[in-house]
C-alpha positions in Angstrom: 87.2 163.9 66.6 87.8 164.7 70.3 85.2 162.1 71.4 86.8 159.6 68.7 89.9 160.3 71.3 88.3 159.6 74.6 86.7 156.7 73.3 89.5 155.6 72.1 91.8 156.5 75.1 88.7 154.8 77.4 89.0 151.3 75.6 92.5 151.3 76.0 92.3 151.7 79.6 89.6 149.4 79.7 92.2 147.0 77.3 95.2 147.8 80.3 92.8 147.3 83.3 91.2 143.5 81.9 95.3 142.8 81.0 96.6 143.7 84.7 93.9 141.6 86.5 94.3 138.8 84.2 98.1 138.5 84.6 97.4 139.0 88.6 94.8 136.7 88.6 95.8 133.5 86.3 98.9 133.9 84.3 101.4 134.8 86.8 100.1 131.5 88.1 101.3 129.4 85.4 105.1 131.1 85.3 107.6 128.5 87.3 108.9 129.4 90.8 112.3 130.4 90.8 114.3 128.0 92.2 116.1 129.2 95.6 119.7 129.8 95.0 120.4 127.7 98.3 118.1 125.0 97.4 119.2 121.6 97.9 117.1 118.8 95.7 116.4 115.8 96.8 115.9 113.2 94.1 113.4 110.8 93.7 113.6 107.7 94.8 116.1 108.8 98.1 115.5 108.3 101.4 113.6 111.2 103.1 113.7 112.0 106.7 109.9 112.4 108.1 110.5 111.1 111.8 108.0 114.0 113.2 105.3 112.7 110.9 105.9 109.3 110.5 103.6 107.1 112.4 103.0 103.7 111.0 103.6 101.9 107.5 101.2 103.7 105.2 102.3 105.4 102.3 102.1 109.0 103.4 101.0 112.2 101.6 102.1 115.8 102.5 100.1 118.4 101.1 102.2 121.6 101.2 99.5 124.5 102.0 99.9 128.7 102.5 96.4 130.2 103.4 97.4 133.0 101.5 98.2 131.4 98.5 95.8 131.9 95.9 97.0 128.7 93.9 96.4 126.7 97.5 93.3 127.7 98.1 92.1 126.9 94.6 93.2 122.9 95.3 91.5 122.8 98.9 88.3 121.0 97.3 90.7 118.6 95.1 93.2 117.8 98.6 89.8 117.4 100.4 88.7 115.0 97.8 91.8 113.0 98.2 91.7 113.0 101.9 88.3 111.7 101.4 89.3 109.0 98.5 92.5 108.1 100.1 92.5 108.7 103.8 91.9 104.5 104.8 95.0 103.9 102.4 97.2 106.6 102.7 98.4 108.9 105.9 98.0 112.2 105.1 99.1 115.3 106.6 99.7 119.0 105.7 102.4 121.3 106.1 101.6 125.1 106.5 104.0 127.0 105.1 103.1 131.0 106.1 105.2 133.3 108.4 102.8 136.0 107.7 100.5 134.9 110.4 99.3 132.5 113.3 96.5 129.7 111.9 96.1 127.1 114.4 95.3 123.4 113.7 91.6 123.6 113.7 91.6 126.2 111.1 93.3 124.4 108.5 91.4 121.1 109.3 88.4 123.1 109.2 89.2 124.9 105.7 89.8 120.5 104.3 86.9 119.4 106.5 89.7 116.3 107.9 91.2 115.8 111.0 94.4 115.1 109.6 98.3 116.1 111.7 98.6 119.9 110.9 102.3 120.9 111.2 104.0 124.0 111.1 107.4 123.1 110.3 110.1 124.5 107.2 111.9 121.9 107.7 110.0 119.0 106.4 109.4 121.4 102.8 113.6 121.2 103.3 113.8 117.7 103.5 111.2 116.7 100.5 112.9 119.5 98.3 110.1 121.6 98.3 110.2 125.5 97.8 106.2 126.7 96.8 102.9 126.2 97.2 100.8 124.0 97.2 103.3 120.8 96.4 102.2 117.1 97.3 105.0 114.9 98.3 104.4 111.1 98.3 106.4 109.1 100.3 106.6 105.0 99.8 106.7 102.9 103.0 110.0 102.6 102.8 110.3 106.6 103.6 111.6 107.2 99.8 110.0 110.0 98.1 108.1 108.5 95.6 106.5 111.6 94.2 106.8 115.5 94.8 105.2 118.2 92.5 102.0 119.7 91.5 98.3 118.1 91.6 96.8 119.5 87.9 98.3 121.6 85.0 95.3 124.0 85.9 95.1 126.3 88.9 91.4 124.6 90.2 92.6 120.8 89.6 89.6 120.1 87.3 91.6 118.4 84.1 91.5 114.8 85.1 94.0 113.7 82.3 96.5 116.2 84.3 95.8 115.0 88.2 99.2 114.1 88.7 99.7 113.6 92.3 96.0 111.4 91.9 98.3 109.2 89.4 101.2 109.0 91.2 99.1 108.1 94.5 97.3 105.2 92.2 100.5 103.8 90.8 102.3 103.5 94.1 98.8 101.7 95.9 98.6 99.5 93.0 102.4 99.0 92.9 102.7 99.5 89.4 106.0 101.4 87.9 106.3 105.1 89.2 104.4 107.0 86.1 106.5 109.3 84.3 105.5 113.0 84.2 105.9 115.7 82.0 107.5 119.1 83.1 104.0 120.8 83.9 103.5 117.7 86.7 107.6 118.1 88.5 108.2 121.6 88.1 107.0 124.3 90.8 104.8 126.5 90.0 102.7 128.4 92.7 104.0 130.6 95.9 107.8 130.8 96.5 109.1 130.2 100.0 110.0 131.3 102.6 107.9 134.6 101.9 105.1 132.6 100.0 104.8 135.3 97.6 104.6 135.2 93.7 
C-alpha cells in the first residue's frame, strides 16, 4: 500500500514537472501580449515615419528582434531565409529591442548571417505600433505600413500555409491586393516591451 503511495505521489510529480516545462517552454508562447495601456496603434495603410532607416525606394522590412527572446531566436533561420530570398527586392533591417544588455551590430548580423542596418532604437517599435517580439513590419514605398504582425502561427515558422509576413512581402512585390489575415497573423504574441519579458 505505502509503495502504491509513492508511486503514485512520484507520477504526479513527474505529471507537475512535464506540465511546468511545457507551459514555460511552448504554451505561454501562444497566449497574446498584453497590449500596453499607453499604446498608441497605428493603422494600416498610414503613413509611418522611418527617416533613420529610410534609404532609397525599396519596400522595407523591419524585423523586430530581442536576443533573449525565446520566440526570436526560434524565427532567426526563417528572417535569415528572407534576408536571403528577399534582400535584392526588399531593404531590410532589424530593430533590437533589449535593455537587459549591450549586443553590438556585428553580433546580431552575425546570429542572421546578413550585413543588414542594425539599430537600437524604441522609437521606431513606437512609430510602426509595435509592442513584442519578434514582429515584421512591412512598409510600401510610399512609407505606409503595409504589414505589421507575426511571421507563422508556430513558434519555429515551419507551417508554410501560415508564413504571413512571406505573404504579405509577396503580395506587395507582386502588387496584388494586401492579403487579409486572420487574428493568429495581426495579433502579438511573443515578448512584451519595454522589459521583453513574457
Amino acid at each position: 500500500m505505502r509503495r502504491k503511495i509513492l508511486v503514485g505521489l512520484w507520477i504526479s510529480l513527474l505529471f507537475c514537472a512535464i506540465s511546468f516545462l511545457f507551459w514555460q517552454n511552448e504554451i505561454k508562447y501562444t497566449l497574446p501580449t498584453p497590449i500596453p495601456q499607453n499604446f498608441h496603434q497605428i493603422a494600416i495603410g498610414n503613413k509611418v515615419d522611418l527617416k533613420c532607416c529610410i534609404t532609397d525606394n525599396r519596400p522595407v522590412f523591419i524585423h523586430f528582434f530581442n536576443p533573449d527572446c525565446p520566440c526570436s531566436r526560434f524565427n532567426i533561420p526563417h528572417v535569415s531565409g528572407l534576408i536571403k530570398k528577399y534582400g535584392d527586392r526588399i531593404n531590410f533591417k532589424i530593430v533590437v529591442l533589449n535593455k537587459k544588455k549591450n549586443f553590438t551590430i556585428e553580433e546580431i548580423q552575425k546570429k542572421f548571417d546578413a550585413k543588414i542596418p542594425v539599430y537600437f532604437d524604441e522609437s521606431i517599435a513606437k512609430n510602426c505600433g509595435v509592442f513584442s517580439t519578434p514582429q515584421a513590419v512591412i512598409v510600401d514605398p510610399s512609407h505606409n505600413l503595409y504589414y505589421r504582425g507575426n511571421y507563422n502561427k508556430t513558434r519555429y515558422c515551419t507551417n508554410a500555409d501560415s508564413n504571413y509576413a512571406q505573404m504579405a512581402l509577396e503580395s506587395l512585390l507582386k502588387q496584388t491586393k494586401t492579403p487579409s489575415f486572420d487574428a493568429l497573423a495581426l495579433r502579438a504574441y511573443g515578448c512584451s516591451l519595454p522589459k521583453c519579458s513574457k
